[in-house]
C-alpha positions as CSV (number, residue, x, y, z in Angstrom):
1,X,-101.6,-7.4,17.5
2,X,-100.1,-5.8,14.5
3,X,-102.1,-4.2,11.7
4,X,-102.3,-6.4,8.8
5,X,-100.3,-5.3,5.6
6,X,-101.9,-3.1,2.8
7,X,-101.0,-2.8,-0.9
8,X,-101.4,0.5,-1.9
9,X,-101.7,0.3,-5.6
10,X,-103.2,2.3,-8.8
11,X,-105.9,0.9,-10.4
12,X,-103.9,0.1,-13.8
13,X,-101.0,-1.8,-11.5
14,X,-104.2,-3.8,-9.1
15,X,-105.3,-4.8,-13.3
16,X,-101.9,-5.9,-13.8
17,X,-101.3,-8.4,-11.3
18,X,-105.0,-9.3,-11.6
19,X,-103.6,-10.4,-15.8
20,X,-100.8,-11.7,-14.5
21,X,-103.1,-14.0,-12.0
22,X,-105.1,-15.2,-14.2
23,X,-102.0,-16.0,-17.4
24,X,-100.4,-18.5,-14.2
25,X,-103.9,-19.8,-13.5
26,X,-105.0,-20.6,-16.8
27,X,-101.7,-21.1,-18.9
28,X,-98.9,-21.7,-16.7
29,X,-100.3,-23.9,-14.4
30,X,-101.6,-26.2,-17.4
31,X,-98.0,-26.2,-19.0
32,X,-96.2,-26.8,-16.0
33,X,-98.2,-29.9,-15.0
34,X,-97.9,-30.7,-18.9
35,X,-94.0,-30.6,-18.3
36,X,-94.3,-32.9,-15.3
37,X,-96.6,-35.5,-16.6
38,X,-93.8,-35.7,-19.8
39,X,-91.0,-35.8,-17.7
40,X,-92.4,-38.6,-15.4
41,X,-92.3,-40.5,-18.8
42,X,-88.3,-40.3,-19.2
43,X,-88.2,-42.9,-16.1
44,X,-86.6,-42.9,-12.6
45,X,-87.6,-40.2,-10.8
46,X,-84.5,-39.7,-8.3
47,X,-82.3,-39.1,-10.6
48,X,-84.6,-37.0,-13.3
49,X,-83.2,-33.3,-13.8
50,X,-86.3,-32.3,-16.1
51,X,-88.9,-33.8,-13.3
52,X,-87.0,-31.8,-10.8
53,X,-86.7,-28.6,-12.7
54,X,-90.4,-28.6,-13.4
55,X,-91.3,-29.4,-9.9
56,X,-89.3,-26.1,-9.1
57,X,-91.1,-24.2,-11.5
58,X,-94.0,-25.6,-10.2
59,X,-93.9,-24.7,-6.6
60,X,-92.7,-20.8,-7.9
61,X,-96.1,-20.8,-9.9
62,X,-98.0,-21.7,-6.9
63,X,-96.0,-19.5,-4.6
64,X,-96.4,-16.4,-7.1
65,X,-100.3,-17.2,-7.4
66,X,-100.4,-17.3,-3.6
67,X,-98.4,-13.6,-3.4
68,X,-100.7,-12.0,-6.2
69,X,-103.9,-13.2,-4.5
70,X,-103.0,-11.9,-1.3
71,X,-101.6,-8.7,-3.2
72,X,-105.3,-8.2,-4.8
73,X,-106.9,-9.2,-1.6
74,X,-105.5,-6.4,0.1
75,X,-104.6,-4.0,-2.4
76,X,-105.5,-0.2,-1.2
77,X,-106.5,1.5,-4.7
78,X,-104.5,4.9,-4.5
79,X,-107.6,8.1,-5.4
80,X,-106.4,11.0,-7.3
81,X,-107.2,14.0,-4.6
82,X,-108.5,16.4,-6.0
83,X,-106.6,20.1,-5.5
84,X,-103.9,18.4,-3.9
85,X,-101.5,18.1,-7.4
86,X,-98.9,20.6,-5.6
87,X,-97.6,18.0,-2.9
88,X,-95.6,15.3,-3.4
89,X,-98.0,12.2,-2.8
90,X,-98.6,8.1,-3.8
91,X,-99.6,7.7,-7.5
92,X,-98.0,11.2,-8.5
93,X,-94.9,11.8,-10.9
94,X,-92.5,13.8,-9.9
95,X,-89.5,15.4,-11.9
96,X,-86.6,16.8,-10.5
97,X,-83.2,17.8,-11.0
98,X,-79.6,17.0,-9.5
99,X,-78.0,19.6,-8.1
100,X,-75.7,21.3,-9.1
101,X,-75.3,19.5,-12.4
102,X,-78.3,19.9,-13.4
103,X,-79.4,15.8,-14.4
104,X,-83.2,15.5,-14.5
105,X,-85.3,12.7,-13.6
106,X,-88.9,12.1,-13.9
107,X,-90.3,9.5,-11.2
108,X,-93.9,8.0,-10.6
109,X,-94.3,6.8,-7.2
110,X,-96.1,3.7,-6.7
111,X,-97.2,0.8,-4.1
112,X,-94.0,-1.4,-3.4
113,X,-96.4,-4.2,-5.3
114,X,-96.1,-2.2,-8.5
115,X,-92.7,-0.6,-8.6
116,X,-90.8,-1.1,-11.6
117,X,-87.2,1.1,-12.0
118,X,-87.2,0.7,-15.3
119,X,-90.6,2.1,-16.0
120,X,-90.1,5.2,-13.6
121,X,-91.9,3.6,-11.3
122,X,-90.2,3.7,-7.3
123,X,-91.4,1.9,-4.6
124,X,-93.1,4.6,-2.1
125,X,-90.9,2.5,0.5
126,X,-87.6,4.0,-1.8
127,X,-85.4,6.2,-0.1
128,X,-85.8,8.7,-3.1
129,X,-89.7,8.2,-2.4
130,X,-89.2,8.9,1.0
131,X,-87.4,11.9,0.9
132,X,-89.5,13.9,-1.5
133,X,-93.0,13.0,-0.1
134,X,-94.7,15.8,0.8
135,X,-92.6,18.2,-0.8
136,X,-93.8,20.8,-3.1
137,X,-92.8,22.4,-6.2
138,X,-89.4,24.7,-6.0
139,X,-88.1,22.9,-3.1
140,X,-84.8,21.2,-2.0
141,X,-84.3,18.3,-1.0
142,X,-81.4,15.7,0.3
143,X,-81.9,12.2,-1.2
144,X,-80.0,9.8,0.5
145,X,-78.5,6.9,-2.3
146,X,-76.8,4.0,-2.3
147,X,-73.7,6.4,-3.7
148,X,-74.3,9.1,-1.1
149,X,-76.5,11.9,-0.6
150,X,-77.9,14.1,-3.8
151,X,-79.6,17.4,-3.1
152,X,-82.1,17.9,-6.1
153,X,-85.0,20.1,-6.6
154,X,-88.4,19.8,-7.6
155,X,-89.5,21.1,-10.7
156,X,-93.1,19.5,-11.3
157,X,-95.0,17.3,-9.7
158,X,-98.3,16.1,-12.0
């Protein structure tokens, strides 16, 4: 029997989702339905494009309701340890630079459930994750990438 999946998770990202519950729950839901009863109104159902497009967005709601509530259910809230800023670790940012050109970039790194690119935020599951957990301040490390491998070096971890 396998363990079940986990969610590890800040608390601001677990508050997220929990908004973004509740917006489907008590907005969403009541347009879609809205958008089905008007569309029943434009008459036969088998050939109705706006009945069926609503259905679809219908059955994402409730699918994406069903994720998040399983998501909160068994999120794993990631604790600042105390002492322990000098290792690479869940919920910590991490800037580093390309070598040997020099290119910095500043990550935060997150539970997958959180992980937003385009907010700095990588998935712990990332390769680039991956490769510098547990690494300290001043060291080098090989990143594997979709392009081929990088070799960068920390410079701060906070």
């Amino acid at each position: 029997m396998s363990a079940e999946k986990t969610y590890p998770m800040t608390k601001a990202g677990k508050e997220k989702l929990e908004q973004e519950l509740d917006h489907l729950k008590s907005v969403k839901r009541k347009e879609v339905v809205e958008r089905i009863k008007i569309a029943r109104g434009f008459g036969d159902l088998s050939e109705n494009s706006e009945y069926d497009a609503a259905k679809d967005e219908q059955a994402f709601v409730e699918g994406r309701i069903s994720l998040l509530e399983n998501m909160i259910r068994k999120a794993v809230i990631i604790e600042e340890v105390a002492g322990n800023s000098k290792v690479v670790s869940l919920g910590k940012t991490v800037t580093f630079i390309e070598l040997p050109d020099g290119e910095e970039e500043t990550y935060t790194i997150v539970g997958s459930a959180e992980a937003d690119p385009f907010e700095g935020k990588i998935s712990n599951d990332s390769p680039i994750a991956k490769s510098l957990m547990d690494k300290q301040v001043g060291d080098k490390v090989t990143v594997q990438t979709p392009g081929g491998d990088i070799l960068v070096e920390i410079k701060s971890i906070q």
